[in-house]
C-alpha positions in Angstrom: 13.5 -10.5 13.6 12.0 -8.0 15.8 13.6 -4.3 16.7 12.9 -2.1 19.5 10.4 0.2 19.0 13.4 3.3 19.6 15.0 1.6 16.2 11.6 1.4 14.2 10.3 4.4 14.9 13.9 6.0 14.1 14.1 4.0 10.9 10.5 5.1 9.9 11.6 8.9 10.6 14.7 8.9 8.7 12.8 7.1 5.9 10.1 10.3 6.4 12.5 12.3 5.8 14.4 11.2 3.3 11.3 10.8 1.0 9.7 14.4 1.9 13.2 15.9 0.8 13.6 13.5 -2.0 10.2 13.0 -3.5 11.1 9.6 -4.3 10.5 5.7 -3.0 11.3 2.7 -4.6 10.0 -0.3 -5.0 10.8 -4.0 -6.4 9.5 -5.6 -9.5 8.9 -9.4 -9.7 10.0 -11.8 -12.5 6.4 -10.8 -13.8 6.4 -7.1 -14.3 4.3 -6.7 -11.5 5.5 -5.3 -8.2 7.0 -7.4 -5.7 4.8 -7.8 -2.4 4.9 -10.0 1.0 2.4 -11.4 3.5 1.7 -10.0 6.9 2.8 -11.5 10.2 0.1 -8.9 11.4 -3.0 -8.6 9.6 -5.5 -11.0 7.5 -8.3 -10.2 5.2 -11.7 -11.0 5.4 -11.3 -14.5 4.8 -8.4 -14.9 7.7 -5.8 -15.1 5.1 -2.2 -13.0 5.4 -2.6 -9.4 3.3 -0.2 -9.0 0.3 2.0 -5.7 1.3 4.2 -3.7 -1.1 7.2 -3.2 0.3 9.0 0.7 -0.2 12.3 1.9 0.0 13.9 5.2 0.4 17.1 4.3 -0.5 17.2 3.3 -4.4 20.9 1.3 -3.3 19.4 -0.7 -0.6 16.0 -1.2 -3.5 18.6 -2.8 -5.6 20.1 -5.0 -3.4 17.5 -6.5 -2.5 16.4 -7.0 -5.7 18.9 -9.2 -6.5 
């Protein structure tokens, strides 16, 4: 689903934020030990394919719930 640019560039600001005074982001691992990713909707590689993205989080709660 798609947001309003007001709610993503206020999302993206509070997530600024919250890292600069935190020093911290989070990320999630995969049943591999490597570190979860996702395709783009938005951008390919060289060979037209989706990218592989890693996903961040400022918020080590919402990181864990979505690790489950």
């Amino acid at each position: 689903m798609f947001k309003d640019s007001q709610t993503i560039n206020s999302r993206h600001k509070k997530f600024i934020e919250t890292v600069f005074t935190t020093g911290k982001v989070y990320r999630l691992i995969n049943h591999e030990g490597g570190f979860a990713t996702s395709r783009s909707n938005n951008y390919g590689d060289e060979n037209g394919e989706s990218v592989r993205m890693t996903c961040f989080w400022s918020d080590v709660s919402l990181a864990n719930y979505l690790q489950k």
